[in-house]
C-alpha positions as CSV (number, residue, x, y, z in Angstrom):
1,X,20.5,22.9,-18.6
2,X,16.8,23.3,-17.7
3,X,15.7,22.9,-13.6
4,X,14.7,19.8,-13.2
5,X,13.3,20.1,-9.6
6,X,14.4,18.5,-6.7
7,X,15.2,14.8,-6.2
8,X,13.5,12.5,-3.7
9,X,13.8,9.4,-1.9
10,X,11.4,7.1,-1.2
11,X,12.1,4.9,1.8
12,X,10.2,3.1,5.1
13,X,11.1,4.4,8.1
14,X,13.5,2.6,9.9
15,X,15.3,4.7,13.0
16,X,13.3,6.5,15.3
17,X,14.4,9.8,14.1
18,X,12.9,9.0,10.8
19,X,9.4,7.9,13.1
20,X,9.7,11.0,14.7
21,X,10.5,13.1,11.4
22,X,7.2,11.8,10.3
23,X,5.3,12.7,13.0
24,X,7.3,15.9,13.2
25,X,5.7,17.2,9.6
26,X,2.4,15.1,10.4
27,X,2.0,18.0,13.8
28,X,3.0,21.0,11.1
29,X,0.1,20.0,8.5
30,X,-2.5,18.4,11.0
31,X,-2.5,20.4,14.3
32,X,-0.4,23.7,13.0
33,X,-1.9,24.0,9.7
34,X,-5.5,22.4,10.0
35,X,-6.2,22.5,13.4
36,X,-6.2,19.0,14.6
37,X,-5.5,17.3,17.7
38,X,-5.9,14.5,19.5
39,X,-4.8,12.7,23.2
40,X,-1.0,11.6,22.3
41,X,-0.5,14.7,20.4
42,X,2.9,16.0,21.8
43,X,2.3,20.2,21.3
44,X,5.7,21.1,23.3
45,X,7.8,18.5,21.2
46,X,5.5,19.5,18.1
47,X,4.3,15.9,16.8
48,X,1.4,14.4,16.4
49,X,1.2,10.4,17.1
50,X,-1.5,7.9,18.3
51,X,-1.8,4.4,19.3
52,X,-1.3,2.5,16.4
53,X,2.0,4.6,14.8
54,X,3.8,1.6,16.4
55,X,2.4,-0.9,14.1
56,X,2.2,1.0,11.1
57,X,5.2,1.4,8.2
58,X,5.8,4.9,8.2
59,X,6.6,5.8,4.3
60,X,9.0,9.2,3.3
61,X,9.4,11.1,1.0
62,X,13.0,13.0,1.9
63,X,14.4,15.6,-0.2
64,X,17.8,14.5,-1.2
65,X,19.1,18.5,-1.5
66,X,18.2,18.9,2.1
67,X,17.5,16.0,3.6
68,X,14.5,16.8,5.4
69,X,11.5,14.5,5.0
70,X,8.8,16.6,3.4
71,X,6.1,14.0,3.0
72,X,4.7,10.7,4.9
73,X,2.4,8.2,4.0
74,X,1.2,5.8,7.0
75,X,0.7,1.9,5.7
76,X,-0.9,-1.1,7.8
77,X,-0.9,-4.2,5.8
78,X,-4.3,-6.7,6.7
79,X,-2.0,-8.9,8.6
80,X,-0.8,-6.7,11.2
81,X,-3.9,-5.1,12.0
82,X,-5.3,-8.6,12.8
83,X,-2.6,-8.7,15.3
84,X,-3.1,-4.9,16.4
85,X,-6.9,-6.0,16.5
86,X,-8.5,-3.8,14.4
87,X,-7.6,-1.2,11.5
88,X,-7.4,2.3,12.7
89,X,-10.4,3.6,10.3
90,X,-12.9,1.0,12.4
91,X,-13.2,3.5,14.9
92,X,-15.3,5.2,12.3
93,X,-16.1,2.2,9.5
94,X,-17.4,-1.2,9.5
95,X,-15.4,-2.7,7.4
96,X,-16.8,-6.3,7.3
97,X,-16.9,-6.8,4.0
98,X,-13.6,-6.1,3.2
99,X,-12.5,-8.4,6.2
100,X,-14.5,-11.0,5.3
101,X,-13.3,-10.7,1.5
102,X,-10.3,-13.0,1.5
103,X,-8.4,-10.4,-0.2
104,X,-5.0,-9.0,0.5
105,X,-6.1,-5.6,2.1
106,X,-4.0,-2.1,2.9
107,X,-4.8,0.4,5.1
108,X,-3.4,4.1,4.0
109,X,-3.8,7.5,6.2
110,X,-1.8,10.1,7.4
111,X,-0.9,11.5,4.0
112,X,0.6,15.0,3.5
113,X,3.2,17.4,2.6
114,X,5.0,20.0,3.5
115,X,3.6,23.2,1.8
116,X,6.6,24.0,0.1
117,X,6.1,20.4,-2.2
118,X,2.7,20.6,-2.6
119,X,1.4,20.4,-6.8
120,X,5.2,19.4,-7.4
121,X,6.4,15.8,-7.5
122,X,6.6,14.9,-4.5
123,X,3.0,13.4,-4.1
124,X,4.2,11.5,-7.7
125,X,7.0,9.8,-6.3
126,X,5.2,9.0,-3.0
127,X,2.5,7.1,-5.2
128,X,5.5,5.3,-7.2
129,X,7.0,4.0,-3.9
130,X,3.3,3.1,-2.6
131,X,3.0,1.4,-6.0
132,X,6.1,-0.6,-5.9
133,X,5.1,-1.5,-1.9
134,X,1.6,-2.8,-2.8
135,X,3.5,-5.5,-5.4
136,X,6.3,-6.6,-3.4
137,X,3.0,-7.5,-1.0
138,X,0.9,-8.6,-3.6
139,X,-1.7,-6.5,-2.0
140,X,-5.4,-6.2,-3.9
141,X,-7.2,-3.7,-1.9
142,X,-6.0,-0.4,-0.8
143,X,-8.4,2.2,1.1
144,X,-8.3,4.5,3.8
145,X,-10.4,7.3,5.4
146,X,-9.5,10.4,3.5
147,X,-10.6,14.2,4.7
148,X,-12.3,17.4,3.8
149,X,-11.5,20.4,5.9
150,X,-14.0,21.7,8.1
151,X,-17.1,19.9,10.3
152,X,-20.0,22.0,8.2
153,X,-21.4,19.2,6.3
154,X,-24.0,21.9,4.3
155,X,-20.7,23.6,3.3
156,X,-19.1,20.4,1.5
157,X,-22.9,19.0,0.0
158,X,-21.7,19.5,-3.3
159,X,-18.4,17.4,-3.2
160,X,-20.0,15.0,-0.8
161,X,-23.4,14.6,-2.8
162,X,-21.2,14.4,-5.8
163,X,-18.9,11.6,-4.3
164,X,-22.0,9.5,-3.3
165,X,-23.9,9.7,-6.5
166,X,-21.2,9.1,-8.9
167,X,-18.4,7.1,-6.7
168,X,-20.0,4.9,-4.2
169,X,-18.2,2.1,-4.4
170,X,-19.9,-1.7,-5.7
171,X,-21.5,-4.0,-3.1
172,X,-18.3,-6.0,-2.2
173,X,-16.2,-3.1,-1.0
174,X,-19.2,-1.0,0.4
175,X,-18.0,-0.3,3.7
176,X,-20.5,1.7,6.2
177,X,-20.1,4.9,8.4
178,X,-20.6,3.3,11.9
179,X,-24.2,3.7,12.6
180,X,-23.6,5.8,15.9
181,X,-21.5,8.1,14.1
182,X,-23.2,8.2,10.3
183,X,-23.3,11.2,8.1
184,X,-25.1,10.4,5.1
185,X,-23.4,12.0,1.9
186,X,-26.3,11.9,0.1
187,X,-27.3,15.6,0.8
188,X,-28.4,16.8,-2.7
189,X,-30.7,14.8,-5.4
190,X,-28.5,14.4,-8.8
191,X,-30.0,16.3,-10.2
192,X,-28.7,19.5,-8.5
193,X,-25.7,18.7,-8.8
194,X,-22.7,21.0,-10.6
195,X,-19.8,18.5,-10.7
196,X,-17.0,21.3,-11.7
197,X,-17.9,23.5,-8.2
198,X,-18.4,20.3,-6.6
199,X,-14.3,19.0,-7.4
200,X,-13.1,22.6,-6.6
201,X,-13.9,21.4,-3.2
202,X,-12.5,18.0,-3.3
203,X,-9.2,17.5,-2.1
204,X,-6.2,16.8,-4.6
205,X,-5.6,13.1,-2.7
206,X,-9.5,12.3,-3.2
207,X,-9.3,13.2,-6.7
208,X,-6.0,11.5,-7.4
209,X,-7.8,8.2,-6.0
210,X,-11.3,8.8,-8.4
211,X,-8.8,9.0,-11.3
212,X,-7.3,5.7,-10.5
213,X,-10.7,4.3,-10.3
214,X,-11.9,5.0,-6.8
215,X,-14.7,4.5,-4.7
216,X,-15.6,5.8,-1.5
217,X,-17.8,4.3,1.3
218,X,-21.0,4.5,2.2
219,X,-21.6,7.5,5.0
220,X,-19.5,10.6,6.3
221,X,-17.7,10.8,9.4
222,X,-17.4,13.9,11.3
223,X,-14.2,13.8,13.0
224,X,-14.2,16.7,15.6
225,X,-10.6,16.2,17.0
226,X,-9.0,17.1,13.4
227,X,-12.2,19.3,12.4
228,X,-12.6,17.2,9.4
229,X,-15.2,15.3,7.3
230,X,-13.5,12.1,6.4
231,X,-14.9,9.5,3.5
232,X,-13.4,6.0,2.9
233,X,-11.9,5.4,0.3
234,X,-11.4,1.6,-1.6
235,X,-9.1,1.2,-4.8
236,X,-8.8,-2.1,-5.7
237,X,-6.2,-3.0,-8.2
238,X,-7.5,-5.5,-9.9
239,X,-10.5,-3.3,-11.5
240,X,-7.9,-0.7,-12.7
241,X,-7.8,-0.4,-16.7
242,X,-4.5,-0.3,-18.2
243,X,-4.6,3.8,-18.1
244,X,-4.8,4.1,-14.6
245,X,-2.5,0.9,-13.5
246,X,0.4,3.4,-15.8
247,X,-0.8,6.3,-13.8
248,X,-0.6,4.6,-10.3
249,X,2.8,2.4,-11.4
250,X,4.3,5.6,-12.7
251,X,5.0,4.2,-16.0
C-alpha cells in the first residue's frame, strides 16, 4: 500500500494547553525562525502572544501520529472585535469600508507551520476547516494582514509593484495603510514589471489567497517588531467563481 502521508485534525482550541500549543509553534516560526518579537512575547517559556489571543479562536492543525499541533490559524469574527474594540490589523489599516459594509466580516492572522509540514497537506486541510468555519458563520468577507520577510521595501518592489498593479482590490473592500504608517506598493510602473521573478518572491499564503480570487489593500506596512512587510488581504466569497469556491471548500 502506497504512503499516504500523515493524517490531521482540524479543531478550535479549547484547553489552555492547546492556547498555549499554538503560541508555542507561533514563537518557533515568528521569533525563532523569522526574527520577530514583540512586548508579551514570553522568550524563557518560548511563546509568542499579544493582547487580543484572548478573544481570538485559535484554529489547529494536530498531527494525529504524534499529536503535536503543527499549524495554527488565528480567527476573530466581526462581532467580537466590536466588543474587543477594534480588529487587530487597525493598528496598521483603516478598515472603514469594510466596517461600514454591513457584511459578515473575518479577521485571519497568525498563520504558519511547522517546517517539517510545509508544501504537504497540512496548509490544505487548515483551509478545509477555515472553509467549513466561515459557513457554519455565514461569514462574506475574510482578510487579514499577510507578510513578506524582511523591512527592505526596494528588495520586495517586484512582488509588491506586482500585487498593486494587478490585485488591488475594488472600491468597496479598498482598505488603506494608515496614513502615519503608509508604504505605497506602487514602486515600479507596469510596465517594468516581470510577474514570474515577481511571485518567486511572494509568499505561498499570498499566492494561495490571489488564486482564490484575492485582493490586497491599498499601502504597505512596515512592521519593525516581526521585520516584516505586511499587505492586507480581502477575499470575499461571494465573488469566487465556481473553480475557486471547489479549491477553498476542498471539493
Amino acid at each position: 500500500m502506497p504512503d499516504k502521508g500523515p493524517s490531521f485534525t482540524i479543531k478550535l482550541a479549547e484547553t489552555e494547553a492547546e492556547l498555549l500549543a499554538a503560541q508555542r509553534l507561533r514563537y518557533d516560526v515568528f521569533v525563532r525562525e523569522l526574527g520577530g518579537g514583540g512586548e508579551m512575547v514570553d522568550h524563557e517559556a518560548g511563546l509568542e502572544k499579544d493582547r487580543f489571543d484572548p478573544f481570538f479562536d485559535h484554529m489547529l492543525a494536530r498531527d494525529d501520529s504524534t499529536g503535536e499541533v503543527v499549524g495554527v490559524y488565528r480567527l476573530l469574527p466581526g462581532g467580537r472585535a466590536a466588543e474587543l474594540g477594534q480588529f487587530y490589523s487597525e493598528d496598521e489599516y483603516d478598515l472603514t469600508v469594510l466596517k461600514q459594509s454591513g457584511r459578515k466580516l473575518l479577521e485571519l492572522g497568525r498563520s504558519c507551520l511547522h517546517p517539517d509540514y510545509r508544501g504537504g497537506t497540512a496548509m490544505y486541510h487548515l483551509w478545509n476547516g477555515l472553509a467549513a468555519y466561515v459557513a457554519e458563520r455565514d461569514i462574506e468577507v475574510l482578510f487579514g494582514v499577510a507578510s513578506f520577510h524582511g523591512n527592505d521595501v526596494q528588495k520586495l518592489a517586484q512582488p509588491l509593484s506586482m500585487l498593486h498593479h494587478n490585485h488591488l482590490a475594488p472600491p468597496d473592500l479598498r482598505v488603506q495603510a494608515q496614513p502615519d504608517v503608509f508604504q505605497s506598493m506602487n514602486l515600479l510602473p507596469s510596465d517594468e514589471l516581470d510577474r514570474r521573478a515577481a511571485m518567486v518572491q511572494v509568499p505561498s499564503l499570498i499566492k494561495a489567497y490571489l488564486r482564490l480570487g484575492g485582493f490586497v489593500g491599498e499601502g504597505a506596512f512596515i512592521d519593525h517588531a516581526f521585520n516584516t512587510t505586511d499587505v492586507c488581504l480581502i477575499l470575499d466569497t461571494a465573488r469566487m467563481n465556481e473553480r475557486q469556491r471547489r479549491i477553498y471548500s476542498g471539493a
